[in-house]
N, C-alpha and C positions, 0 to 999 in steps of 0.2 A: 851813848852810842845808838844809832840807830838800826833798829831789830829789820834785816833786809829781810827774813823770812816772812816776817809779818805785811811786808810790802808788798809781796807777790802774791798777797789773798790765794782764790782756790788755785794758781799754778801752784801754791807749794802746801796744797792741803795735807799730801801723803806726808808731806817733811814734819810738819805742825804735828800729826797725828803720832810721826814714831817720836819727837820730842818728847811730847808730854807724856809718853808712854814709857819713853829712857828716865824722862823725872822720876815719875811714878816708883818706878822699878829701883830706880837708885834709893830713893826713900823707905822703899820697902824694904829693902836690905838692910841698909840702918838701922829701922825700928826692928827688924830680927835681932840684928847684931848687941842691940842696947839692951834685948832680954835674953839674951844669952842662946838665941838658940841657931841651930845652925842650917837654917834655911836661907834660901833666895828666891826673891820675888817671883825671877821668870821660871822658877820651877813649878806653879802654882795649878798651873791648868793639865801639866804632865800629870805631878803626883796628884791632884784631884782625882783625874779621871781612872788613874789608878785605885785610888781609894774606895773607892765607889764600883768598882767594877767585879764583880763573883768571882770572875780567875782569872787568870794571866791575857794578857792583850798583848798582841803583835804588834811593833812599831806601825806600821800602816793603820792599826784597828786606832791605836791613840791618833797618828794626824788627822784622820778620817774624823776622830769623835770631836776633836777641836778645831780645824780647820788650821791649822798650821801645816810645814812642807815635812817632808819626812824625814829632809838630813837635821834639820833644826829639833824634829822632837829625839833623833837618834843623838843632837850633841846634848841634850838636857840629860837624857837619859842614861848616859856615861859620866854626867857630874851626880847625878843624883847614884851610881853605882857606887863613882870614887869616894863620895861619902855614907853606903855603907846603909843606903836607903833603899836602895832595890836590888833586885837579881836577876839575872841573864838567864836563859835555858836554853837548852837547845829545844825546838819545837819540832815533834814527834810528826803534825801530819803535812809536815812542807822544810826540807830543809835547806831552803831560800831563805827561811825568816829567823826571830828567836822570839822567845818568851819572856815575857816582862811583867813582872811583878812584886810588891812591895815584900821587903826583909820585916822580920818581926821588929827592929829599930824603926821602919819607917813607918808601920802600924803604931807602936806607940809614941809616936814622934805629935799625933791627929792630936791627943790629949791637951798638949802644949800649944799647936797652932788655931784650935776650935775657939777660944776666947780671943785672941787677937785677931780672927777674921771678922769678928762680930764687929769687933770697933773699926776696924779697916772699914767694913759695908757701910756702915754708918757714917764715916769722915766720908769716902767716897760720895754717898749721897748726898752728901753737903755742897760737895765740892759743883759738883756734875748736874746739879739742878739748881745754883744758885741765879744762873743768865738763863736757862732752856729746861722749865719743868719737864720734859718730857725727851732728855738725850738721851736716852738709852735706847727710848723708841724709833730714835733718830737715828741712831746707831745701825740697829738693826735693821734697819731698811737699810740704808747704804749698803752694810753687807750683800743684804737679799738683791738688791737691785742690778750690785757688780756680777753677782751670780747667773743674773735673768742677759743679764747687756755686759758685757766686758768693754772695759775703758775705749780700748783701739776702734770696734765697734762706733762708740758715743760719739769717738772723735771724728770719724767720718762723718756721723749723722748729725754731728753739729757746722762741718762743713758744708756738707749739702744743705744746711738749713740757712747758714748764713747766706747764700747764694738766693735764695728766695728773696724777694721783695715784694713790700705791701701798697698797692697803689689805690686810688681813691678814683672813683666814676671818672671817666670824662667822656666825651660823644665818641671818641672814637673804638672805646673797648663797651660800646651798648651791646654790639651784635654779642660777645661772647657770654652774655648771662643768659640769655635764652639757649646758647649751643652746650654750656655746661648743665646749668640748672635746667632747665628746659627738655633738654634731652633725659637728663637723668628720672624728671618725674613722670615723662610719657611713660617711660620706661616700669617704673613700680608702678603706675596706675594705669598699667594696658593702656597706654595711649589714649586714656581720657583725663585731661585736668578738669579742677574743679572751679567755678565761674575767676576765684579771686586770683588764683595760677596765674590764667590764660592774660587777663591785665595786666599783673604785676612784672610778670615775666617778660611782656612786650611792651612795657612802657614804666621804667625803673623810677624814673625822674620823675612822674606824677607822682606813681607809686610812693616812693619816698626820701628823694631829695625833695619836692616841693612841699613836702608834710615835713621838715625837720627831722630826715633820715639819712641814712650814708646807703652807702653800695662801697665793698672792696673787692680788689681783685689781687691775685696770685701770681707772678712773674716767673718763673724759673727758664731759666737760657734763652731768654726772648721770647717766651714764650707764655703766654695765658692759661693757668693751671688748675685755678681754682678761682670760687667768687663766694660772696656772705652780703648778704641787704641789715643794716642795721635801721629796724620802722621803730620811729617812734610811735609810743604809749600813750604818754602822756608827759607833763612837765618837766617831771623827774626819772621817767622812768622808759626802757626801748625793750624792743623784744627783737633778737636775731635769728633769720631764716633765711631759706634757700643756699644753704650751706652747699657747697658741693666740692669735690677734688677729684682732678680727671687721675682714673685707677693707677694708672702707672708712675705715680710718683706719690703713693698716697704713707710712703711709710718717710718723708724727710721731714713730717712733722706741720707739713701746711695749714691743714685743720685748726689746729696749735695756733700759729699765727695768725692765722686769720682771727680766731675767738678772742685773741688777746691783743688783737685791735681793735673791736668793737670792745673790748672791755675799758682798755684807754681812754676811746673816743666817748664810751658811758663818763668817764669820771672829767673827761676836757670840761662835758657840759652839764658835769656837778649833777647826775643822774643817780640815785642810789639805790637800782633794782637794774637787773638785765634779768630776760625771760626765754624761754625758748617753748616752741613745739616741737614732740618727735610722735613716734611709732614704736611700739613695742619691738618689729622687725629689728632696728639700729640698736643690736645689744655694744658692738662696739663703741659704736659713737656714745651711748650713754656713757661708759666704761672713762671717757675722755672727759664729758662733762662734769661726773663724780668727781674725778680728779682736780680738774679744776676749780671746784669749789659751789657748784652744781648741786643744790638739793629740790626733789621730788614736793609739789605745790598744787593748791588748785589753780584754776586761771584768774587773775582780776576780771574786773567788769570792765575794762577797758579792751581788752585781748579778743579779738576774732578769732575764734576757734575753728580749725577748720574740722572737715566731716571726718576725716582721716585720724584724726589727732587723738595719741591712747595715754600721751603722759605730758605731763606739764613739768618743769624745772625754772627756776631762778636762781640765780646769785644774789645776794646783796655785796652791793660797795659800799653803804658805809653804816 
């Protein structure tokens, strides 16, 4: 039969993710059940953090410490009652809440489950680094990231980003490298460019389509948003400049787009270095480049350095 969940890749990542997590938990219950003792899996992060905690914790102090919702750790924590593992109190400085804390059964209950966690960690690790040495790190970020960007958020910003399109020189979007890029560098160098600006800027196509280089441009609503000159180096290898995005659309990821068309159009023509110049100034944009796979370099001897220039970066492609 075929797996439809598996079919729907990331649309059905959340699904995929509580599957294996209902596996998990079913299995863990199991191997309780096979050693006799009378735990359940998804109680694990509850009574943990109970156990490890000097006194009693408020249902909100437990969601808060695990990041679950608070009616979920409030149902754990009436099974973990009913079986005689923790206790209720009333809570003396708010009585809104109650008090939660392990019964002397559930302290000594640690005895019995401290050895079968060990081998848990250990199967786990087996499991969960066997395709991706480094899931959990992987994990973690996703969490941190839905934190930083909530989903609804991304899904606009992946709207708006599909709405951009990537276009390549043609004579008739010449004027807009000079109105974007051009304008932007008068601008950070008090209105003086530096000899190789003033050329490049006003004449793209010597610059570097006649030298085996690109020019892209940025579309968003009919309109020219952004530009990137991808010059080549050498054989194998380009360096991308005159990056710019006009301010008011600079958070739908254009930047983004544009870099990872000159990254592309690096590997169309089997290039296995891209390079860049910045400025100490561009903390964000470096922020972007990191990301992308961007590490801190000196320049080749191929690279025109200009006077301005305080950090050098490459990627390698291959």
């Amino acid at each position: 039969m075929t797996d439809t969940v598996q079919k729907l890749g990331y649309l059905a990542g959340a699904t995929r993710f509580r599957r294996i997590g209902e596996k998990l938990q079913a299995e863990g219950d199991k191997m309780y059940s096979e050693r006799g003792i009378d735990f359940k899996a998804s109680w694990f992060a509850t009574y943990y953090t109970l156990l490890k905690s000097t006194g009693p914790l408020t249902m909100q102090d437990i969601a808060a410490g695990i990041g679950f919702t608070h009616i979920t750790v409030k149902n754990i924590v009436r099974e973990l009652q009913d079986h005689g593992l923790v206790k209720i109190t009333a809570n003396p400085g708010d009585a809104r809440s109650k008090h939660v804390m392990l019964t002397a059964k559930g302290k000594t209950l640690y005895a019995k489950l401290e050895p079968i966690w060990q081998s848990i960690s250990k199967a786990l690790q087996q499991l969960m680094t066997g395709g991706h040495p480094d899931l959990i790190n992987a994990m973690s970020r996703i969490e941190r990231d839905i934190e930083l960007k909530p989903l609804p958020d991304r899904i606009r910003e992946v709207d708006q980003y599909q709405a951009v399109s990537v276009v390549d020189f043609k004579p008739s979007l010449k004027k807009h490298f000079y109105e974007l890029a051009g304008n932007w560098l008068l601008h950070m160098l008090n209105g003086k460019l530096e000899k190789e600006d003033e050329f490049v800027l006003k004449n793209p196509e010597q610059a570097y389509l006649d030298k085996g280089g690109f020019v892209f441009f940025a579309i968003y609503k009919n309109k020219v948003v952004g530009c990137v000159a991808l010059k080549r180096l050498s054989e194998d290898s380009f360096e991308f400049c005159k990056l710019y995005i006009n301010p008011e659309v600079r958070k739908l990821g254009i930047a983004t787009k544009l870099i990872e068309r000159c990254i592309t159009r690096c590997r169309e023509n089997n290039a296995n270095a891209l390079w860049l110049q910045t400025t100490n100034e561009l903390k964000e944009a470096h922020k972007l480049y990191y990301k992308l796979g961007f590490e801190d370099r000196k320049a080749p001897k191929e690279m025109d350095v200009l006077k301005r220039t305080q950090k050098i970066m490459r990627i390698q492609l291959v």
